[in-house]
N, CA, C and O atoms as a Tinker XYZ file with bonds, in Angstrom:
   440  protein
     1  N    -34.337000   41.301000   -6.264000    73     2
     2  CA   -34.089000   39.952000   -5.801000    64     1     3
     3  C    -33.467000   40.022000   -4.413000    63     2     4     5
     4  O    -32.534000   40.786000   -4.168000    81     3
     5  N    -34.049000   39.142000   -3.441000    73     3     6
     6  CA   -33.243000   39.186000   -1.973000    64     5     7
     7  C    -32.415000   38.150000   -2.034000    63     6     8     9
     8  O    -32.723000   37.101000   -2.600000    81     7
     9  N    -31.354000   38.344000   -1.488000    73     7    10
    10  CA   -30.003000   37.298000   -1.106000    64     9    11
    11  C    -30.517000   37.510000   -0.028000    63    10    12    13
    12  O    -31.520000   38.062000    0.424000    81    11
    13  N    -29.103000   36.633000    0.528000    73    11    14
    14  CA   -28.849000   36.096000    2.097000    64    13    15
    15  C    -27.289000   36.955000    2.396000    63    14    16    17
    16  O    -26.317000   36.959000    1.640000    81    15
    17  N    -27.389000   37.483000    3.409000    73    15    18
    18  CA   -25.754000   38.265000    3.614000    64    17    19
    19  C    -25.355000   37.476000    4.820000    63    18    20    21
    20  O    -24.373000   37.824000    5.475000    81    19
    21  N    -26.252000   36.165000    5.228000    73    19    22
    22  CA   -25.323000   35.384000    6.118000    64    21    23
    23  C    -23.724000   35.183000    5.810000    63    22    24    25
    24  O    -22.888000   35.682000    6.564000    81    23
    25  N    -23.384000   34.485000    4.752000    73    23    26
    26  CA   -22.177000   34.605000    4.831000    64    25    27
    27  C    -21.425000   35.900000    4.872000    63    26    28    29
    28  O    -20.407000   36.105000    5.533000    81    27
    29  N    -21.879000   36.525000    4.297000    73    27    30
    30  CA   -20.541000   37.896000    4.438000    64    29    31
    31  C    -20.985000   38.946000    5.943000    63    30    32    33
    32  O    -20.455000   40.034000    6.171000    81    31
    33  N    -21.865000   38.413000    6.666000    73    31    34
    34  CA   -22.291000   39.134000    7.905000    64    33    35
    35  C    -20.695000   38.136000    8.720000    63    34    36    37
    36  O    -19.605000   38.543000    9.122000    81    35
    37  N    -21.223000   36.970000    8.663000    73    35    38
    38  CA   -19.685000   36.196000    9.262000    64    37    39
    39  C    -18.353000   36.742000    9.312000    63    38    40    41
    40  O    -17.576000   36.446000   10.219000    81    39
    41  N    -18.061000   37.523000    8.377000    73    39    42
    42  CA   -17.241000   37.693000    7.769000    64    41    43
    43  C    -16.469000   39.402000    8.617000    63    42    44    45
    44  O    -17.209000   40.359000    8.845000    81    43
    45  N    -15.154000   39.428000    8.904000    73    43    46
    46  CA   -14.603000   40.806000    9.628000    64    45    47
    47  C    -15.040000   41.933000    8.853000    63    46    48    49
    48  O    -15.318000   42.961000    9.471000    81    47
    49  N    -15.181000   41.906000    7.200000    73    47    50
    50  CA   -15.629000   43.080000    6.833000    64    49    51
    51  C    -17.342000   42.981000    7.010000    63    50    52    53
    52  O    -17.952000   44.040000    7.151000    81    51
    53  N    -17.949000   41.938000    7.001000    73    51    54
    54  CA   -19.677000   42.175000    7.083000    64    53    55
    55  C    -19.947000   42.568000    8.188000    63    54    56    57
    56  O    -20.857000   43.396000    8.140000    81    55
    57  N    -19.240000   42.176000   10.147000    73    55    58
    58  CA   -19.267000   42.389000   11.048000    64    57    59
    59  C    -19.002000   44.252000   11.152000    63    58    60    61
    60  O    -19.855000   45.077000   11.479000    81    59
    61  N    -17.347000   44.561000   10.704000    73    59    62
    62  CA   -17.450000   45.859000   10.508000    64    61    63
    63  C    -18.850000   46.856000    9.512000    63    62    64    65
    64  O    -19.270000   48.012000    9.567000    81    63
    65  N    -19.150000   45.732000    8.747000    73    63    66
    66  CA   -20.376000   46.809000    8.096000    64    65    67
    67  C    -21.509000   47.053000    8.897000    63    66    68    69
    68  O    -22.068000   48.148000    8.956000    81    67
    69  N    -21.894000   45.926000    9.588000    73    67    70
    70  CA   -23.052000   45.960000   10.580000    64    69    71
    71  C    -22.809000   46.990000   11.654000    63    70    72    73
    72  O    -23.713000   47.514000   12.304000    81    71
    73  N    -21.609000   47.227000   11.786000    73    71    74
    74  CA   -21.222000   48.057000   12.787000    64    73    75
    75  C    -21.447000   49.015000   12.671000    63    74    76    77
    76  O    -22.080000   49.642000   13.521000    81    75
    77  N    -20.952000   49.605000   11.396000    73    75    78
    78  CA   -20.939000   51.323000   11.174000    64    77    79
    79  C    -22.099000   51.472000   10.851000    63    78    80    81
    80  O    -22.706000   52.363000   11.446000    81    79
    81  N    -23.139000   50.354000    9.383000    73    79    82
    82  CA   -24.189000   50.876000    9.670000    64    81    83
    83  C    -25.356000   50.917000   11.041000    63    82    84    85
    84  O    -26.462000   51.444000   10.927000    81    83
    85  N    -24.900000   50.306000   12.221000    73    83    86
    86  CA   -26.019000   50.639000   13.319000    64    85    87
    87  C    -25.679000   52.232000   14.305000    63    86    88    89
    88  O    -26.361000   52.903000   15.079000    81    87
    89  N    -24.228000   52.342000   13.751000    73    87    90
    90  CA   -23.659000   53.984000   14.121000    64    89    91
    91  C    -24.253000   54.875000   13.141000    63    90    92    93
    92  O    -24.721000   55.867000   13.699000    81    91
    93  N    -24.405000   54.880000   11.869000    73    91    94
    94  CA   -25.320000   55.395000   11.152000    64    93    95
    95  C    -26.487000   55.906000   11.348000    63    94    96    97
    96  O    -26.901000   57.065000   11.371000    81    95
    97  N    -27.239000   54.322000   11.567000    73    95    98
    98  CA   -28.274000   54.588000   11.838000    64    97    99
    99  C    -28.955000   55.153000   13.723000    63    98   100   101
   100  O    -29.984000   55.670000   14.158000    81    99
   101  N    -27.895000   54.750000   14.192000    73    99   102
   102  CA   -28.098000   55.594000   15.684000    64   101   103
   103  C    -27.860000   57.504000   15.798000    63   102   104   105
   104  O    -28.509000   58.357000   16.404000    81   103
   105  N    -26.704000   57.591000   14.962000    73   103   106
   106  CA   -26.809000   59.455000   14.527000    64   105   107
   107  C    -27.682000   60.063000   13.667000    63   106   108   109
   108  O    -28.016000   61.241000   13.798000    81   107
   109  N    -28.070000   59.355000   12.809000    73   107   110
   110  CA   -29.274000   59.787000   12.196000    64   109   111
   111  C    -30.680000   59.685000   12.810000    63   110   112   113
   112  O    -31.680000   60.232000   12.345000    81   111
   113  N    -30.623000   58.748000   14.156000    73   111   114
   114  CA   -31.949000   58.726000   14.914000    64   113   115
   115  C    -31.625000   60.348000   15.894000    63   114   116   117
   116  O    -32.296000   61.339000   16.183000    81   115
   117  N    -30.454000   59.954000   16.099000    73   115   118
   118  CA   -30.302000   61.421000   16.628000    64   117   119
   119  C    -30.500000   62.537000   16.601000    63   118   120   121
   120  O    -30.839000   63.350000   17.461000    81   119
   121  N    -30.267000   62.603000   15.499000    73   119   122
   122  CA   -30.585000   63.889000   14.348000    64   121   123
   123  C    -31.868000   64.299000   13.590000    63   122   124   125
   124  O    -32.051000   65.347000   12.971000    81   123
   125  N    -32.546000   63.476000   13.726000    73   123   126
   126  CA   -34.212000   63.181000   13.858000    64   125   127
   127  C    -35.202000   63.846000   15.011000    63   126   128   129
   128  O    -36.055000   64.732000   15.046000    81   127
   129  N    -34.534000   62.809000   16.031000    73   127   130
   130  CA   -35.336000   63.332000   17.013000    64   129   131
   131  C    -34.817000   64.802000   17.781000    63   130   132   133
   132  O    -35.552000   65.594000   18.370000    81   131
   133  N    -33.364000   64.909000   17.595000    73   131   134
   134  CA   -33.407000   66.475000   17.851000    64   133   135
   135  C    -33.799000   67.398000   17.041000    63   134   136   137
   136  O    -33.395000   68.500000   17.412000    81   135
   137  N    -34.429000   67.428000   16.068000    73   135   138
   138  CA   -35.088000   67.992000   15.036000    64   137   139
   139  C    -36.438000   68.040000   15.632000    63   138   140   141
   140  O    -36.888000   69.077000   16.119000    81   139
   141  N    -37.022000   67.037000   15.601000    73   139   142
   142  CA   -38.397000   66.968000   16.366000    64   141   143
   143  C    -38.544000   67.787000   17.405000    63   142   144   145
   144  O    -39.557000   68.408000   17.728000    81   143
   145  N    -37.411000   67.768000   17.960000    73   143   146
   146  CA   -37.970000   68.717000   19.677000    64   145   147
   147  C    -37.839000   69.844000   19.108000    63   146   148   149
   148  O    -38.565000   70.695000   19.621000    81   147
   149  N    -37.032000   70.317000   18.009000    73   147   150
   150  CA   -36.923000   71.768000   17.847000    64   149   151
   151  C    -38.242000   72.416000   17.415000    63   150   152   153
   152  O    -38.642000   73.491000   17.862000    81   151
   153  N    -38.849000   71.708000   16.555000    73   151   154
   154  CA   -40.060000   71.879000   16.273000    64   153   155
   155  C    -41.400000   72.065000   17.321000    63   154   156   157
   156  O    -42.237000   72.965000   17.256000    81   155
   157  N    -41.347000   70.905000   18.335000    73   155   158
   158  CA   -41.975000   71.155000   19.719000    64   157   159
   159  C    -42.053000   72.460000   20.052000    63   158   160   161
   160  O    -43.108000   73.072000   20.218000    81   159
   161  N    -40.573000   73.060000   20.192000    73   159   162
   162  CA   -40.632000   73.938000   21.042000    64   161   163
   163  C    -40.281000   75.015000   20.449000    63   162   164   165
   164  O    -39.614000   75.779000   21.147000    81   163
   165  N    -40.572000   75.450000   19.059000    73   163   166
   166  CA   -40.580000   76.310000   17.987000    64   165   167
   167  C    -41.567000   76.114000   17.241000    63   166   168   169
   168  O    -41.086000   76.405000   16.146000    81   167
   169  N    -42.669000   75.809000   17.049000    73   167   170
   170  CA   -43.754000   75.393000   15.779000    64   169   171
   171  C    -43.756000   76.624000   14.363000    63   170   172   173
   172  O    -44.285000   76.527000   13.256000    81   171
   173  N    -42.858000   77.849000   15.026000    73   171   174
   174  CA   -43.234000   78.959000   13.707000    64   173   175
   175  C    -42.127000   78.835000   13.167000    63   174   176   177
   176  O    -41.719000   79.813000   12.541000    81   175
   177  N    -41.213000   77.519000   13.228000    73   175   178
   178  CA   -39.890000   77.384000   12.293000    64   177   179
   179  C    -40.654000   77.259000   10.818000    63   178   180   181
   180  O    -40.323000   77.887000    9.812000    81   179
   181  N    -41.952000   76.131000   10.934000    73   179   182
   182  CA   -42.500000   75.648000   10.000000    64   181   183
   183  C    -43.028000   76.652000    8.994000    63   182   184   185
   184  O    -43.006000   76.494000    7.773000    81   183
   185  N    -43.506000   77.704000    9.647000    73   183   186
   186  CA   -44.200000   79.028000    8.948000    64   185   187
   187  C    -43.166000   79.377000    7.528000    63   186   188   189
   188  O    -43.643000   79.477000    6.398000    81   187
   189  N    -42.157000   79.484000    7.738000    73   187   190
   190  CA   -40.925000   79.453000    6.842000    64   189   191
   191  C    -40.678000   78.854000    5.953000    63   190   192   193
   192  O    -39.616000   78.249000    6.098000    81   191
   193  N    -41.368000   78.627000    4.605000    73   191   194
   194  CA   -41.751000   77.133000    4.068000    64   193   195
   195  C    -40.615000   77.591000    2.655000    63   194   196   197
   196  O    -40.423000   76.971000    1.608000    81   195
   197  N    -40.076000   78.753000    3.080000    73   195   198
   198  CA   -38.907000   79.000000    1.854000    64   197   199
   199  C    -37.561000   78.046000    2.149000    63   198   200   201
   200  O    -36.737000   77.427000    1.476000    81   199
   201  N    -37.838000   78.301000    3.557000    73   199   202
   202  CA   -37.004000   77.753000    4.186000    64   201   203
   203  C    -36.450000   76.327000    5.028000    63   202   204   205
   204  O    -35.687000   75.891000    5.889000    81   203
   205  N    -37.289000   76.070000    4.224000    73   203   206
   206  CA   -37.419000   74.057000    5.413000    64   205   207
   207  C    -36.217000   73.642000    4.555000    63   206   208   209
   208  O    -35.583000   74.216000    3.670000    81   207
   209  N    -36.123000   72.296000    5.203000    73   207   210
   210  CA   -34.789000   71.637000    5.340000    64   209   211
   211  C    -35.542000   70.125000    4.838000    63   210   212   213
   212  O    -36.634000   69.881000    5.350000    81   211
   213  N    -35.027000   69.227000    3.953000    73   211   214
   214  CA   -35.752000   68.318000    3.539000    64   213   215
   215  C    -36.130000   67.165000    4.817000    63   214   216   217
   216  O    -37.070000   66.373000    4.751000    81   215
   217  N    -35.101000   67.287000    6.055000    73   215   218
   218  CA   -36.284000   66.577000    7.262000    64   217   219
   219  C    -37.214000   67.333000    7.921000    63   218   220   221
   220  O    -38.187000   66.820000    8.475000    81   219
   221  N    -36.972000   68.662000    7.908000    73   219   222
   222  CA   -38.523000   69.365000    8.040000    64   221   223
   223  C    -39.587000   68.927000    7.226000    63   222   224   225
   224  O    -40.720000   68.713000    7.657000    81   223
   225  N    -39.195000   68.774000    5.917000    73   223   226
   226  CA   -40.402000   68.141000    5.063000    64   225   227
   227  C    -41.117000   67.271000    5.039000    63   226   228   229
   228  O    -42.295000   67.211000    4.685000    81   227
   229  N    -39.820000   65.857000    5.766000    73   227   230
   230  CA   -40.113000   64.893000    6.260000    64   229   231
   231  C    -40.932000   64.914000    7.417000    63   230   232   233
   232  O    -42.102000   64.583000    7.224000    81   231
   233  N    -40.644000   65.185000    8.438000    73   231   234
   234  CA   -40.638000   65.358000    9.363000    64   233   235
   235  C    -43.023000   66.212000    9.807000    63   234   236   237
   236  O    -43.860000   66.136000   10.707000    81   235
   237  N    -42.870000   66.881000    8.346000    73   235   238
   238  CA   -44.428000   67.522000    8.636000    64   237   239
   239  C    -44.806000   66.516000    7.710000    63   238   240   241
   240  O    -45.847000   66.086000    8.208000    81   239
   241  N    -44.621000   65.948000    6.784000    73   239   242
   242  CA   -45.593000   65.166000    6.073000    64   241   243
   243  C    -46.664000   64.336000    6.458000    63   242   244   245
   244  O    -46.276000   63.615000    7.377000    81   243
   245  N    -48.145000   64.060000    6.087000    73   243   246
   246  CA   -48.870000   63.341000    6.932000    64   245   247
   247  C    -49.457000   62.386000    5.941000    63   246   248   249
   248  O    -49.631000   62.960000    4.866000    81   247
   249  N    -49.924000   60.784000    5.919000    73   247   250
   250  CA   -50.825000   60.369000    5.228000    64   249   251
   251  C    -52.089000   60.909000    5.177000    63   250   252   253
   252  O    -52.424000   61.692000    6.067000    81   251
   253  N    -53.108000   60.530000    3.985000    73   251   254
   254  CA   -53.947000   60.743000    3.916000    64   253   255
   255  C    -55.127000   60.705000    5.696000    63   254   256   257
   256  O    -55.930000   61.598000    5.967000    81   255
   257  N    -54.863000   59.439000    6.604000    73   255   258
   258  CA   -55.374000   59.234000    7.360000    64   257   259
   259  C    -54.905000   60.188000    8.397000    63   258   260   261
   260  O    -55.743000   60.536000    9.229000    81   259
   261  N    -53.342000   60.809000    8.509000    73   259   262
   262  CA   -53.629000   62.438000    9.162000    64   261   263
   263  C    -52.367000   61.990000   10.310000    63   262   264   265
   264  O    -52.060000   62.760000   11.220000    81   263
   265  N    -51.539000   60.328000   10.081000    73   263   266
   266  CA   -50.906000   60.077000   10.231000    64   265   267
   267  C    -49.394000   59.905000    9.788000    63   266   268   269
   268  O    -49.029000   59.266000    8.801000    81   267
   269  N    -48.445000   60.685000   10.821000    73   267   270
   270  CA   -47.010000   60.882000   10.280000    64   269   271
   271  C    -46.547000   59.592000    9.912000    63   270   272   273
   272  O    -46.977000   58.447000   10.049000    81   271
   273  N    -45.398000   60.192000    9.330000    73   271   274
   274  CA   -44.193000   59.472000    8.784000    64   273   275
   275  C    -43.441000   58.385000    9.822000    63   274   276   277
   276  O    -42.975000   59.048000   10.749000    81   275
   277  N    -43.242000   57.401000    9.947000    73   275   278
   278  CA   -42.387000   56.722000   11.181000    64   277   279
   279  C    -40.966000   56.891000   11.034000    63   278   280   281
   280  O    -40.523000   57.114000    9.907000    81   279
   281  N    -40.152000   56.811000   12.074000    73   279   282
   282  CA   -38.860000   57.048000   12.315000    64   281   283
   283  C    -38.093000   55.978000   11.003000    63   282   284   285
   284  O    -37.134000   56.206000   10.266000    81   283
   285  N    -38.963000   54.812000   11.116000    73   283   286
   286  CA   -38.000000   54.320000   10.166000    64   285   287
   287  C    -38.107000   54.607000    8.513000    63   286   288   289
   288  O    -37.333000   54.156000    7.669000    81   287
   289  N    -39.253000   55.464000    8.273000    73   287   290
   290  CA   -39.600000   55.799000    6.844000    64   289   291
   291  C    -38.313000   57.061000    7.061000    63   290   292   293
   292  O    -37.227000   57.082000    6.481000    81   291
   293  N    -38.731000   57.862000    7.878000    73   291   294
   294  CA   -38.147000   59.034000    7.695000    64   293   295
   295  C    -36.537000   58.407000    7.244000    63   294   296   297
   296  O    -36.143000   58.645000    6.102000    81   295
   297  N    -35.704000   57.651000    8.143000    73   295   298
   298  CA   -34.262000   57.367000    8.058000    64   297   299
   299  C    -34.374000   56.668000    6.496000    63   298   300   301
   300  O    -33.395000   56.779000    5.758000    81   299
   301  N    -35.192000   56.184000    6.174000    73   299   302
   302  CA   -35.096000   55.333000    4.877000    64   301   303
   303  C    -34.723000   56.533000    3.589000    63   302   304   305
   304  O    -33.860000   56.563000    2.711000    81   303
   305  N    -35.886000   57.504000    4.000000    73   303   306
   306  CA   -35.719000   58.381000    2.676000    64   305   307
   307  C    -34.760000   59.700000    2.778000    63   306   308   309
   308  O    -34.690000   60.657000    2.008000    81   307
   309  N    -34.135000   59.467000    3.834000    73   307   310
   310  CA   -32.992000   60.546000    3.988000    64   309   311
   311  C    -31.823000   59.769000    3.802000    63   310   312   313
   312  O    -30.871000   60.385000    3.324000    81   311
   313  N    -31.668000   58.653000    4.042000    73   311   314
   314  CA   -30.652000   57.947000    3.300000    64   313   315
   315  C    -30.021000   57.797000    1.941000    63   314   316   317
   316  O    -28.917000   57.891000    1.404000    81   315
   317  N    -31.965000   57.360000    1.498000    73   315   318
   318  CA   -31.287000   57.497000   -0.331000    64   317   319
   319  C    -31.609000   59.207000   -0.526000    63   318   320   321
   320  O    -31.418000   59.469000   -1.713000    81   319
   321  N    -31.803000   59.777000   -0.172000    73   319   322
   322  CA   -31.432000   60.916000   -0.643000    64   321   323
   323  C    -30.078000   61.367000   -0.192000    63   322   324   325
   324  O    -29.477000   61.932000   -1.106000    81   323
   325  N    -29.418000   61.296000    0.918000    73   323   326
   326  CA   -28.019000   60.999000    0.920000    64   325   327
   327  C    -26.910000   60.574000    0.105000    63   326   328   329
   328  O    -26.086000   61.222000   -0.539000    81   327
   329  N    -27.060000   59.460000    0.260000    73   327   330
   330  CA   -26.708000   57.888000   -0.842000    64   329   331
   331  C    -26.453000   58.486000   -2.468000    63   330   332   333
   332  O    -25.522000   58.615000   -3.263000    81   331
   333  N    -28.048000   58.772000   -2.378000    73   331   334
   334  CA   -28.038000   58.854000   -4.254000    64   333   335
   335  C    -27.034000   60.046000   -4.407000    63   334   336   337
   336  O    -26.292000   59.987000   -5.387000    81   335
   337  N    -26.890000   61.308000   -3.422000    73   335   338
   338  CA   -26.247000   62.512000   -4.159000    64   337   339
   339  C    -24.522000   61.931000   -4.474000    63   338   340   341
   340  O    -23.771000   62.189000   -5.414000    81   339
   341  N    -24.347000   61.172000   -3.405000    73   339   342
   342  CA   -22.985000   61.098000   -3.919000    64   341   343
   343  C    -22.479000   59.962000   -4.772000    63   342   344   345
   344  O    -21.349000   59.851000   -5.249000    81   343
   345  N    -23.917000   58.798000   -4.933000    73   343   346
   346  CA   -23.563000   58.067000   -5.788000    64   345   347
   347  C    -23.409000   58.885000   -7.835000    63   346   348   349
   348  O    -22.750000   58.495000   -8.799000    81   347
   349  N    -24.169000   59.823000   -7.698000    73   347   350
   350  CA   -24.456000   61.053000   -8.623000    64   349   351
   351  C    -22.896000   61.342000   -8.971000    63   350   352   353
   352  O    -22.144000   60.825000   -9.797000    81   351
   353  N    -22.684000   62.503000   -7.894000    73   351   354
   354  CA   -21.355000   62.582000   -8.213000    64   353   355
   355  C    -20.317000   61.818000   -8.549000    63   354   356   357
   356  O    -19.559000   62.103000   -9.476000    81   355
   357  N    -20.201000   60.713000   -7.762000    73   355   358
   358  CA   -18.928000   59.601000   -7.663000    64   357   359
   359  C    -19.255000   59.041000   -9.483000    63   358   360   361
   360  O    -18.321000   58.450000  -10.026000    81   359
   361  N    -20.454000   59.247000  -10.240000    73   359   362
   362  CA   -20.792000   58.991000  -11.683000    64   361   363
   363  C    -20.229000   59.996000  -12.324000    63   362   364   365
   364  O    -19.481000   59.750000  -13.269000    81   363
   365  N    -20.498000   61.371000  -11.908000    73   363   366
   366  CA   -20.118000   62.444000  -12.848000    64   365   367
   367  C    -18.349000   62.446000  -12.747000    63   366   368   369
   368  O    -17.593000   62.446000  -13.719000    81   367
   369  N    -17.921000   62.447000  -11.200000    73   367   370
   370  CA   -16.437000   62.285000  -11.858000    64   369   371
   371  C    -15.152000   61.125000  -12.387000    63   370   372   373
   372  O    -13.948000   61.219000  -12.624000    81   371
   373  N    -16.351000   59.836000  -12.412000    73   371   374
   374  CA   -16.133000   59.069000  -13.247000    64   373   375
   375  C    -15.974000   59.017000  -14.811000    63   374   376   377
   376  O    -15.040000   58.458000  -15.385000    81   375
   377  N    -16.781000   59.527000  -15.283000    73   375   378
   378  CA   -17.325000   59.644000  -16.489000    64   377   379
   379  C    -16.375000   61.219000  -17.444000    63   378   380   381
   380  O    -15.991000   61.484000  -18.583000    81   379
   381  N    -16.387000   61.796000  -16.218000    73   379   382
   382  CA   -15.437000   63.492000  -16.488000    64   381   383
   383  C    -13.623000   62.552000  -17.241000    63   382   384   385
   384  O    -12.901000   62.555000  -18.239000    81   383
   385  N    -13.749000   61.909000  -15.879000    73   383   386
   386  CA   -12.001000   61.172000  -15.906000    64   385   387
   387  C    -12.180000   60.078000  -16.887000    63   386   388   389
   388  O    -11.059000   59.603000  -17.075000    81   387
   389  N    -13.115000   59.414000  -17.647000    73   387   390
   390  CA   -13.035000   58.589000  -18.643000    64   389   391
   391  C    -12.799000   59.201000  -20.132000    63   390   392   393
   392  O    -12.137000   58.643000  -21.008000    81   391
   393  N    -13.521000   60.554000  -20.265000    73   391   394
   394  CA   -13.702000   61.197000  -21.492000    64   393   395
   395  C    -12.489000   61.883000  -20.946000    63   394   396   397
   396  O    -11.692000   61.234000  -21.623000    81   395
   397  N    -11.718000   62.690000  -20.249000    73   395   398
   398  CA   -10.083000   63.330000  -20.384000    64   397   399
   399  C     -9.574000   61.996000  -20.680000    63   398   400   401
   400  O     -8.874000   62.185000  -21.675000    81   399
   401  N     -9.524000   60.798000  -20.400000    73   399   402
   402  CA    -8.738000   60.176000  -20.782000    64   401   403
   403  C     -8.766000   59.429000  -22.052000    63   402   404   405
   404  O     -8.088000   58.444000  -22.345000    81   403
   405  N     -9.798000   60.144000  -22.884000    73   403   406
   406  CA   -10.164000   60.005000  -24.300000    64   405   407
   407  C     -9.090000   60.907000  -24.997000    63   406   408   409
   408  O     -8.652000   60.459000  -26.057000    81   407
   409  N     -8.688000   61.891000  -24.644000    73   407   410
   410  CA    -8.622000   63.008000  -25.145000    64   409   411
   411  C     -7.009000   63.565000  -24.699000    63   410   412   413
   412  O     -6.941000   64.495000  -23.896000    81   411
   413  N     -5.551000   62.868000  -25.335000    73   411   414
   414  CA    -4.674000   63.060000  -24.343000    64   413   415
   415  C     -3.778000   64.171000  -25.216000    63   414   416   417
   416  O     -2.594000   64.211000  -25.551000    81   415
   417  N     -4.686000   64.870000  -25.377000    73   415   418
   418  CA    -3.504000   66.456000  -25.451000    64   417   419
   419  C     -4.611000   66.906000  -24.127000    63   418   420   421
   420  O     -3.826000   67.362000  -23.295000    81   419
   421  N     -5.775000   66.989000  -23.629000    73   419   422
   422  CA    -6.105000   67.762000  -22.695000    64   421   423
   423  C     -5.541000   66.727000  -21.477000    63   422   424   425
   424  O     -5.675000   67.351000  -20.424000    81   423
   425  N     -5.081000   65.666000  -21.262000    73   423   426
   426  CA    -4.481000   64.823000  -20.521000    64   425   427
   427  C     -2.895000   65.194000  -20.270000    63   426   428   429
   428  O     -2.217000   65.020000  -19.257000    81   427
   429  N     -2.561000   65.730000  -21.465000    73   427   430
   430  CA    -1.054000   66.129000  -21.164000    64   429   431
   431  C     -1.362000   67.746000  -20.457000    63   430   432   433
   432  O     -1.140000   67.814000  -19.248000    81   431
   433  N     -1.540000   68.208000  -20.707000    73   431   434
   434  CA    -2.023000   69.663000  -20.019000    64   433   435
   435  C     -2.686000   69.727000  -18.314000    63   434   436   437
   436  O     -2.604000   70.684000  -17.544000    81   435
   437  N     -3.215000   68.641000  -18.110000    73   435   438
   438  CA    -3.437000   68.298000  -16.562000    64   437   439
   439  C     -2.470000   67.750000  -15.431000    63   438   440
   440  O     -2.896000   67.567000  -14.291000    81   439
């Protein structure tokens, strides 16, 4: 479902969010395209396929029509792959600290 974030864009914390995420998303363009040149001017990094880096992966992938990935796909799916790892974790040590606190002889011992 799409909302509207007009109101909370108004808002000192929606203004600060817009903020950091366009710093976000400006270091991660960064980090993109200096990736890209490395590749330019290295092409046998790729040869190394034990070794790629998941925006190398990104980064060679092609559609069927033989056409890359765009800057803004690429930032999209390095995000939630970002995103998700620590939303992952921030679950696992949620869930760790709910069950010790099931359990308060291993609670007294911590």
């Amino acid at each position: 479902m799409k909302y509207s974030n007009t109101i909370f864009n108004s808002t000192a914390a929606g203004a600060e969010y817009l903020r950091l995420k366009e710093k976000f998303n400006e270091i991660s363009r960064k980090i993109v395209n200096d990736r890209k040149e490395v590749h330019l001017k290295n092409p046998d990094i790729l040869k190394d396929t034990k070794n790629l880096s998941f925006l190398d992966v990104l980064l060679t992938i092609k559609y069927e029509d033989g056409k890359s990935l765009s800057m803004e796909d690429i930032l999209e799916e390095a995000s939630v792959f970002i995103f998700e790892g620590h939303d992952t974790t921030a679950s696992g040590i949620s869930w760790s600290l709910f069950l010790l606190s099931q359990q308060p002889e291993h609670m007294a011992r911590c």
